[in-house]
C-alpha positions as CSV (number, residue, x, y, z in Angstrom):
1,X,109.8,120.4,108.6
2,X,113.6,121.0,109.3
3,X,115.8,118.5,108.1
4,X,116.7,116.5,111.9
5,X,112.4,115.9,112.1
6,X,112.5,114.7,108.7
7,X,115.1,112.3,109.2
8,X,113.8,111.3,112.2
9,X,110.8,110.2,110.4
10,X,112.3,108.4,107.9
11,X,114.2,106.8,111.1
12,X,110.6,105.8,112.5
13,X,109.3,104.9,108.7
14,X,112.3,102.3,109.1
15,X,112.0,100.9,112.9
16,X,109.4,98.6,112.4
17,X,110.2,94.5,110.8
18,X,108.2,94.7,107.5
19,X,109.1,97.8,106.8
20,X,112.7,97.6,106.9
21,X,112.8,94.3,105.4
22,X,110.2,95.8,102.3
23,X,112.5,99.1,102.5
24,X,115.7,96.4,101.9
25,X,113.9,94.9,99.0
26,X,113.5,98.0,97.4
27,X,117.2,98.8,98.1
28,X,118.3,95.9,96.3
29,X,116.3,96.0,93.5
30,X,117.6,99.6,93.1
31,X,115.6,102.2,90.3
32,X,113.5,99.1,88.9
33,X,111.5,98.8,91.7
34,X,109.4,96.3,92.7
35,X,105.7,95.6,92.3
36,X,103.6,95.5,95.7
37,X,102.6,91.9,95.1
38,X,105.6,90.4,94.9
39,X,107.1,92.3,98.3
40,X,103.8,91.3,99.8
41,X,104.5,87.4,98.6
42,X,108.2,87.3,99.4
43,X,107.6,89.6,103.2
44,X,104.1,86.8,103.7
45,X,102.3,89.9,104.2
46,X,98.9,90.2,103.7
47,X,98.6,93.0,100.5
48,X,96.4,95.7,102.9
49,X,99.2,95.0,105.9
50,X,101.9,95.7,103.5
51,X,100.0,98.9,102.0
52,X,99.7,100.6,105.3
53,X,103.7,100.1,106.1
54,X,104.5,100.9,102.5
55,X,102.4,104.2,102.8
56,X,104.6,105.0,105.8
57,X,108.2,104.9,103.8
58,X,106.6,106.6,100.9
59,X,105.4,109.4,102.9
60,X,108.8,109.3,104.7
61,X,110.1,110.4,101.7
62,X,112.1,107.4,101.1
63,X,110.5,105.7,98.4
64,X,108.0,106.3,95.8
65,X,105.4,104.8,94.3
66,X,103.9,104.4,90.4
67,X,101.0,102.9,89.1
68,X,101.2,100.6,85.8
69,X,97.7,100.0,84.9
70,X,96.4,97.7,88.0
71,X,100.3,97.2,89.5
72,X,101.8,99.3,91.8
73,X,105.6,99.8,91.0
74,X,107.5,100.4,94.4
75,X,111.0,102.4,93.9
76,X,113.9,103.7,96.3
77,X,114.7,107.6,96.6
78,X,118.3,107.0,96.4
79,X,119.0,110.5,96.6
80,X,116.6,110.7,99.2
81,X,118.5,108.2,101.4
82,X,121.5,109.5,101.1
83,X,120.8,112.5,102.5
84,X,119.5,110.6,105.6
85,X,122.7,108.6,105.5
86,X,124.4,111.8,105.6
87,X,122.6,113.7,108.4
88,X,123.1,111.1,110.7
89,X,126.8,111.3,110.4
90,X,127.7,115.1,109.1
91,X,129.1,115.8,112.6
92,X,130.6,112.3,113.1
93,X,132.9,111.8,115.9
94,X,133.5,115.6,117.2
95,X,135.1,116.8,113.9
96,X,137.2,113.8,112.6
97,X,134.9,112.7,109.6
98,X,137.7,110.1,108.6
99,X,136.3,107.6,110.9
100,X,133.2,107.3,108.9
101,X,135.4,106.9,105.8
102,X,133.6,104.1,105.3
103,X,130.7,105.5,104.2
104,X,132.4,107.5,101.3
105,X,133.5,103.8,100.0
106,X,129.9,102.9,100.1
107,X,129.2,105.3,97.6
108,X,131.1,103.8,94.5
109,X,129.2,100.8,95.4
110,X,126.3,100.7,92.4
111,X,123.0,99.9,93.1
């Protein structure tokens, strides 16, 4: 798979509601995780609902997933999302990579 199909599915992975929001859950929790139960409780979505959309992001690539015992552990791929972050705008704005400067700041920000 080259690298514009992969980020397009990771794009996809991210274009549906419980997704993203479970996807910005796992963000903000950062290398913790979260367990599936508690995304499920705080998304009210039924635990096989959320399982399907979280088996789309992991095999987007963008998160990953570890069981502990009978809990599933749900985790970012920081790394992972960067370099989606980055494909989308290694070409940005014909040349003149200072107007996504922004992005650059983003990076000091800890998760």
């Amino acid at each position: 798979m080259s690298d514009f199909e992969k980020t397009l599915q990771q794009l996809s992975a991210l274009s549906q509601d419980t997704r993203l929001r479970a996807f910005k859950m796992l963000m903000n929790a950062g290398e913790g995780g979260i367990q599936a139960g508690v995304i499920a409780e705080a998304l009210k979505v039924a635990p096989n609902s959320l399982s399907a959309h979280l088996n789309v992001l992991t095999n987007s690539g963008l998160i990953s997933v570890e069981r502990q015992g009978r809990k599933m552990i749900y985790r970012p791929k920081i790394e992972t999302v960067n370099a989606m972050l980055s494909s989308i705008v290694e070409d940005c704005c014909n040349g003149h990579p200072e107007v996504c400067s922004f992005l650059a700041d983003l990076r000091s920000v800890p998760c």
